[in-house]
TORBATOR-961525 format. One line per field, with one value per residue (C-alpha): residue number from 1; residue in three letters; chain; x negated, y, z. Coordinates in steps of 0.5 Angstrom, whole numbers. Layout:
! residues N
seq = NUM|...
type = ALA|...
mol = A|...
px = X|...
py = Y|...
pz = Z|...
END
This chain:
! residues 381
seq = 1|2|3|4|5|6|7|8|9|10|11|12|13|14|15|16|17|18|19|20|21|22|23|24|25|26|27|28|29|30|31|32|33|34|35|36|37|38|39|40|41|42|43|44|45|46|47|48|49|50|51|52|53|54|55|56|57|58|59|60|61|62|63|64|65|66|67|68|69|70|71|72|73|74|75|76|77|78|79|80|81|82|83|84|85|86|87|88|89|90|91|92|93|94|95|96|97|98|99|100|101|102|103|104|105|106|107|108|109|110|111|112|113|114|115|116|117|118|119|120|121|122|123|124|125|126|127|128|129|130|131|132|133|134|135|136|137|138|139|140|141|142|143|144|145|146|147|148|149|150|151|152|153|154|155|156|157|158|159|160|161|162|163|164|165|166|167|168|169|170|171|172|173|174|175|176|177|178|179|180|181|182|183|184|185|186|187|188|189|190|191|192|193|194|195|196|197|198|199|200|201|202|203|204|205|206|207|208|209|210|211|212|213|214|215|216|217|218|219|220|221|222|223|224|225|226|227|228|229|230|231|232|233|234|235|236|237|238|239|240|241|242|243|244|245|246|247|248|249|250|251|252|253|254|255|256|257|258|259|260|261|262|263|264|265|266|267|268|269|270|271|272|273|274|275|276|277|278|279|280|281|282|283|284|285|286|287|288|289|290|291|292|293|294|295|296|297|298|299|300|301|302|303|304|305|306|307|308|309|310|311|312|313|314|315|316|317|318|319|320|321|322|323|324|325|326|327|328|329|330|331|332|333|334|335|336|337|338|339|340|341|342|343|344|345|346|347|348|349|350|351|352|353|354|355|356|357|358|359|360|361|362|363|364|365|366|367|368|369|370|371|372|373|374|375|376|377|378|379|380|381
type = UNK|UNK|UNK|UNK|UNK|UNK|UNK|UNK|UNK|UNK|UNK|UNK|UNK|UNK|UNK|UNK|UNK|UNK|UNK|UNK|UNK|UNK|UNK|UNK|UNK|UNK|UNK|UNK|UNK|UNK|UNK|UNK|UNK|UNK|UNK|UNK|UNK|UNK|UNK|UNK|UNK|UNK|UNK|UNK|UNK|UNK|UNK|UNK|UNK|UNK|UNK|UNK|UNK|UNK|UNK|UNK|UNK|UNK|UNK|UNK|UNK|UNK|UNK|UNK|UNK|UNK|UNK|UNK|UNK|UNK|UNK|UNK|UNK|UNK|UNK|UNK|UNK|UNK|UNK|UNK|UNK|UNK|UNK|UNK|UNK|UNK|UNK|UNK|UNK|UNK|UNK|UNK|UNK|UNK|UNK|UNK|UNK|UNK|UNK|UNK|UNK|UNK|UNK|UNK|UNK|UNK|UNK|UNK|UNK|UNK|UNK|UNK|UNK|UNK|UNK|UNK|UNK|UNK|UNK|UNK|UNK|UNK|UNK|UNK|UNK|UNK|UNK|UNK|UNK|UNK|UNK|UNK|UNK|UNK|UNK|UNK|UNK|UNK|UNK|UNK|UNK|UNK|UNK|UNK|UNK|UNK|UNK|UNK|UNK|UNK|UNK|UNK|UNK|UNK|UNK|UNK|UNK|UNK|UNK|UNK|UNK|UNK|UNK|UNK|UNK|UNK|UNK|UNK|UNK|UNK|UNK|UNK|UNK|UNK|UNK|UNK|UNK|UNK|UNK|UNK|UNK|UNK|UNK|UNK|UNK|UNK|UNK|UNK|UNK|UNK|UNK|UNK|UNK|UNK|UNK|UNK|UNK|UNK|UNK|UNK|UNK|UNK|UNK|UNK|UNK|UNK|UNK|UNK|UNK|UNK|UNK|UNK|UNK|UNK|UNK|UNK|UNK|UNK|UNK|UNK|UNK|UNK|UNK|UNK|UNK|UNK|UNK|UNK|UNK|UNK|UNK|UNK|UNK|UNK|UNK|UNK|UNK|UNK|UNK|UNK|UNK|UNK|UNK|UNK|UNK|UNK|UNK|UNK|UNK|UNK|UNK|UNK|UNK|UNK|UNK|UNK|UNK|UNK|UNK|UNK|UNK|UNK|UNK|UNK|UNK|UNK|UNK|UNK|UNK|UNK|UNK|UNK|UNK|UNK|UNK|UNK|UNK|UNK|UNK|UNK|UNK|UNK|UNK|UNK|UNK|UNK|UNK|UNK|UNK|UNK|UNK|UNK|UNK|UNK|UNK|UNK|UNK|UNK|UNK|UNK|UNK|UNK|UNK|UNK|UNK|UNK|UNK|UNK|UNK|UNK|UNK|UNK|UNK|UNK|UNK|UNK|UNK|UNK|UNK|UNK|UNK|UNK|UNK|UNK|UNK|UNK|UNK|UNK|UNK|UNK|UNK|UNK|UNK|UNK|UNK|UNK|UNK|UNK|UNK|UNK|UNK|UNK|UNK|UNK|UNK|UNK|UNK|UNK|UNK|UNK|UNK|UNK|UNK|UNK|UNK|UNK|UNK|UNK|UNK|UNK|UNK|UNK|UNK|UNK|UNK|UNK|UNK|UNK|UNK|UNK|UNK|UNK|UNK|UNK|UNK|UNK|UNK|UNK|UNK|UNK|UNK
mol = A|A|A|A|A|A|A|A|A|A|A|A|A|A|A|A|A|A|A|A|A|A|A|A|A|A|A|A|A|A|A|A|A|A|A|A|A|A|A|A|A|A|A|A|A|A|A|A|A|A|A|A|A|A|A|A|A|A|A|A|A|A|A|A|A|A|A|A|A|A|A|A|A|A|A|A|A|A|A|A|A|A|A|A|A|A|A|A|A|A|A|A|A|A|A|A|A|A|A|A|A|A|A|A|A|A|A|A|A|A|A|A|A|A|A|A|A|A|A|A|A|A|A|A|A|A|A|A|A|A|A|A|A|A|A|A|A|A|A|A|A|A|A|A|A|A|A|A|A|A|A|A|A|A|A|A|A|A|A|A|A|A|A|A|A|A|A|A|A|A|A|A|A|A|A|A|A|A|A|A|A|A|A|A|A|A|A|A|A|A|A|A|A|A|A|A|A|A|A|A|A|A|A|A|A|A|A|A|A|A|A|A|A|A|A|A|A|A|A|A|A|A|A|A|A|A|A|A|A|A|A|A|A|A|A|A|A|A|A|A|A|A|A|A|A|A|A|A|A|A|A|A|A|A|A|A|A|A|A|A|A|A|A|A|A|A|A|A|A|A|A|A|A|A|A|A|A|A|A|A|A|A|A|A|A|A|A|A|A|A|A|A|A|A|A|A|A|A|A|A|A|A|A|A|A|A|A|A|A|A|A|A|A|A|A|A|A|A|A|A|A|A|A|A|A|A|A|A|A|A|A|A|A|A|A|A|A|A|A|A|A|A|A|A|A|A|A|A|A|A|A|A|A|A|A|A|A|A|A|A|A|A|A|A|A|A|A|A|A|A|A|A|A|A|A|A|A|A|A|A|A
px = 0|-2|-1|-2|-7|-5|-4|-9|-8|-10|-11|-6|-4|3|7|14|17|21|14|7|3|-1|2|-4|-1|-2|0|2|3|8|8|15|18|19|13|9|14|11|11|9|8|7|1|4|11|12|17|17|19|19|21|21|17|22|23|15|11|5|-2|-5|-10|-18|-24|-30|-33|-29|-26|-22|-24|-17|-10|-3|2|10|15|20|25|21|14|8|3|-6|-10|-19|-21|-19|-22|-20|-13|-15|-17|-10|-6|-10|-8|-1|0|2|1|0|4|1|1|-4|-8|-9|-13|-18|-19|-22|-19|-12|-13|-15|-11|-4|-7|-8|-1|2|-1|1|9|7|5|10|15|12|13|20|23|24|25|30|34|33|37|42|44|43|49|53|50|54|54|54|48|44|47|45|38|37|38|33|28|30|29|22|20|22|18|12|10|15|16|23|25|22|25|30|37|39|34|36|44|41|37|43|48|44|43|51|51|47|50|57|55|53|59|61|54|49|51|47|52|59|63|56|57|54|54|49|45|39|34|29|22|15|9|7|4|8|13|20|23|29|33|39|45|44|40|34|28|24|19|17|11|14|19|13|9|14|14|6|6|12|15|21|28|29|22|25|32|28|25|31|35|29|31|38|36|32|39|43|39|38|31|29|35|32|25|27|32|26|21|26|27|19|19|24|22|14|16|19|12|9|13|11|19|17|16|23|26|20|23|26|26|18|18|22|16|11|14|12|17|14|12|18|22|19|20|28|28|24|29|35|33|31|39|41|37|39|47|46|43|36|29|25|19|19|19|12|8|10|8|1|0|0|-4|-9|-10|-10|-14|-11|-4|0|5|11|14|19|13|13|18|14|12|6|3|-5|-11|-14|-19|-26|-25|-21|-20|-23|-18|-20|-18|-13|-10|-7|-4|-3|5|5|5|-1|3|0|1|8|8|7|12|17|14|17|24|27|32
py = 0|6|13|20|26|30|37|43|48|55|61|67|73|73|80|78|85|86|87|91|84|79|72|66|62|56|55|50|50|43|41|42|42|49|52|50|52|56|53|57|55|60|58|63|59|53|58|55|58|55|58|56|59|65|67|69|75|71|75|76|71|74|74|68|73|77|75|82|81|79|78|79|75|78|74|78|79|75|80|79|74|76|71|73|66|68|63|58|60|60|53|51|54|50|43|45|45|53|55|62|66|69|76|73|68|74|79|72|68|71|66|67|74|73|69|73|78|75|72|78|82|76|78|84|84|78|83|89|84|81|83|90|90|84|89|95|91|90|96|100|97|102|108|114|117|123|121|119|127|131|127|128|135|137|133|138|144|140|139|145|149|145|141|144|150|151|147|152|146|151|150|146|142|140|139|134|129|130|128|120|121|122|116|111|113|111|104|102|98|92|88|93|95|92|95|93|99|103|108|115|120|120|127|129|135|138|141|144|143|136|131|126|124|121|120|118|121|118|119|119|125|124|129|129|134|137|134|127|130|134|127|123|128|128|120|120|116|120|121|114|113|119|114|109|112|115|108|106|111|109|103|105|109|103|99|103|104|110|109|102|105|111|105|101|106|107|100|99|104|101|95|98|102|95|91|97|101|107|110|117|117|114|119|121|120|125|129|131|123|122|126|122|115|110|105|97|92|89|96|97|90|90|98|95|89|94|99|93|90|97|99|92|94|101|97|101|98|98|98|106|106|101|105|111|108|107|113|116|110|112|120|119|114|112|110|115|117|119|116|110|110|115|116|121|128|131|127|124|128|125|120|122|114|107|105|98|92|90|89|96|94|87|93|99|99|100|95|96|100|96|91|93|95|89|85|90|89|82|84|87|91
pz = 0|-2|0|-4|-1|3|1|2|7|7|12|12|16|14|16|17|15|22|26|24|28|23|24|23|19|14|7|2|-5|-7|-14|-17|-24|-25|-22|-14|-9|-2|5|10|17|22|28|34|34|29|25|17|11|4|-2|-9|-15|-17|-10|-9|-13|-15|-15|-22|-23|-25|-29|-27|-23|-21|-15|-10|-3|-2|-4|-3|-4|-5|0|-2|4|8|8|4|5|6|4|6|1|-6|-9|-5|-6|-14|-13|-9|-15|-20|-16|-15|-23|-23|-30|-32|-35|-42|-40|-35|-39|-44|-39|-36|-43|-49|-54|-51|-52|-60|-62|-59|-62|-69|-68|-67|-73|-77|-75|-77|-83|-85|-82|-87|-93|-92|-86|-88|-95|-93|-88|-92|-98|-93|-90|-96|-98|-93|-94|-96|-102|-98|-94|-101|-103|-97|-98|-105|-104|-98|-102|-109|-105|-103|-109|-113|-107|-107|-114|-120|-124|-128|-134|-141|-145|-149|-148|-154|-152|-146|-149|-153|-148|-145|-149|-150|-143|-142|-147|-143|-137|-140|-140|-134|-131|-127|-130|-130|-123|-117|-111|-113|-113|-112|-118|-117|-122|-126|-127|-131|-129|-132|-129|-131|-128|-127|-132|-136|-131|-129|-122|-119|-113|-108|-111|-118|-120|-124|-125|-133|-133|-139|-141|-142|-147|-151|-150|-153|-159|-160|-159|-165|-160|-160|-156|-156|-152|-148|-146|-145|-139|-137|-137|-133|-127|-128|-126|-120|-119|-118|-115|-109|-110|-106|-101|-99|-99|-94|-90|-90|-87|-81|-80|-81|-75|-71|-72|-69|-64|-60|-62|-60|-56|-58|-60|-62|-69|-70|-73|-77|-84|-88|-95|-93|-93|-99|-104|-103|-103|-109|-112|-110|-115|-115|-115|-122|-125|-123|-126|-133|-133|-132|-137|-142|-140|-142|-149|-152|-149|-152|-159|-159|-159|-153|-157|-156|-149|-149|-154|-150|-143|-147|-149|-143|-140|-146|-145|-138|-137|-131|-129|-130|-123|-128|-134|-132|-126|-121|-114|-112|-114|-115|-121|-119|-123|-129|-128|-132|-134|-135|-128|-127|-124|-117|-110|-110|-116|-111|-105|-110|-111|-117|-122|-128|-134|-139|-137|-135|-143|-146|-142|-144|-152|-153|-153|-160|-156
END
């Protein structure tokens, strides 16, 4: 017949709570199922005192080394405990099984602490990847057109203050490019809509000031500078070049792209300021966030989808468009900021040469405009 070990003791000074005097004391720790449960035996008088894992504040444990002269152990209602011999009461934790929480484990041993945070940074990342844009679709869907206006209409003011002159197109000019706009925008119906029921009044402005270049706000409003129309008569490309462009922003219109993007960064900013619990930057989004947006890749492949659905609906060659998007490659030399391209307002400088393909075209959010062109070349329509 065997019998278990008797379970080790340690010296206390208990303080009760109901007088200033230490009490010599021994304690115990007893294995349990939900953590080691205390059992305090007072030396004066016999008085004994058990209780379960929940009910007792257990002192942080420490680093190899780094042992404090003594502890104090929370009893709740029932005082506070002092132990002299740290270590000893280390040693008595471990052989009762009591498992540290992480909290802890992260402050004492270094490979727990790196291996939450590359855990955490993980969940970052993966939510930045899929969870907000996956969200930002989501809620985009109940976003008032009103809202999408009162936005667009700070960010105009915004843009027109800061990046772009006014239009010097001549009036007859600008009549003309919107009445092929007005003929795309009477296309768009229950099959070239991404939100049912979502259908936006399709407006088309015109600004100077800026290089070749095209953007879309919320709520319908679409922004062609001059230069991209005198670029589409340089190149030859023509009007035609011009309305698939245009059927591209109409595509990032439908789709909700900005208003996603500006949901999205709020959502981003939420989700941060609970894993980091830094809650100030919250609201910081806004019109002045607005204008220095740029579209996903994604974005840009669902807006080339669109405009090359409404081209072909429309019976007008996408040809055009790609030859345009070249030319501005070309004589930038660089990916241009506009053209079917851009969210944002100001325009980059020109590069002095071609830029060469490399780990920043993997995170840039814009896709390659020549190979975006020659996606776009296979179609007839």
């Amino acid at each position: 017949m065997t019998t278990s070990s008797p379970l080790p003791s340690l010296a206390a000074s208990w303080f009760d709570g109901r007088s200033s005097r230490a009490r010599a004391s021994s304690v115990q720790l007893i294995p349990s199922t939900g953590g080691p449960r205390l059992r305090l035996l007072a030396l004066d008088d016999g008085q004994t005192l058990e209780l379960p894992h929940h009910q007792v504040g257990w002192p942080e444990r420490w680093s190899a080394g780094r042992a404090p002269p003594r502890l104090t152990v929370d009893l709740g209602e029932h005082g506070s405990l002092q132990i002299d011999s740290p270590l000893a009461w280390q040693s008595m934790l471990e052989a009762s099984g009591r498992r540290a929480p992480l909290a802890e484990r992260m402050q004492t041993q270094l490979r727990v602490l790196l291996g939450v945070l590359l855990v955490a940074g993980i969940g970052i990342w993966a939510f930045y990847r899929w969870g907000t844009p996956w969200a930002a679709t989501q809620i985009a869907r109940h976003v008032p057109l009103a809202w999408e206006h009162a936005l667009t209409e700070r960010a105009m003011k915004q843009i027109d203050e800061t990046y772009v002159k006014p239009t010097k197109l001549a009036p007859e000019r600008q009549a003309e490019l919107r009445a092929g706009f007005a003929q795309l925008a009477a296309l768009v119906g229950p099959d070239l809509q991404r939100y049912p029921g979502y259908a936006p009044p399709l407006k088309l402005e015109f600004r100077s000031g800026m290089p070749a270049n095209a953007f879309a706000l919320p709520g319908g409003t679409i922004v062609m500078t001059d230069a991209m129309v005198e670029k589409a008569r340089s190149s030859g490309t023509g009007d035609t070049a011009l309305l698939g462009v245009l059927a591209h922003e109409i595509g990032h219109v439908e789709h909700r792209h900005t208003t996603r993007m500006v949901v999205e960064q709020g959502v981003l900013n939420v989700g941060l300021g609970l894993a980091l619990g830094d809650v100030s930057s919250i609201v910081s989004f806004g019109s002045s966030l607005l204008t220095g947006l740029s579209y996903r890749r994604s974005h840009e492949t669902e807006a080339d989808c669109y405009a090359v659905a409404m081209m072909k609906k429309a019976g007008l060659p996408t040809k055009p468009m790609t030859d345009l998007l070249l030319s501005i490659e070309q004589s930038t030399g660089d990916r241009p900021a506009g053209g079917a391209n851009a969210a944002s307002a100001p325009a980059p400088a020109p590069s002095k040469k071609p830029k060469e393909p490399g780990a920043f075209d993997w995170l840039s959010t814009h896709p390659d405009t020549a190979a975006r062109a020659t996606n776009l070349c296979p179609h007839p329509h």
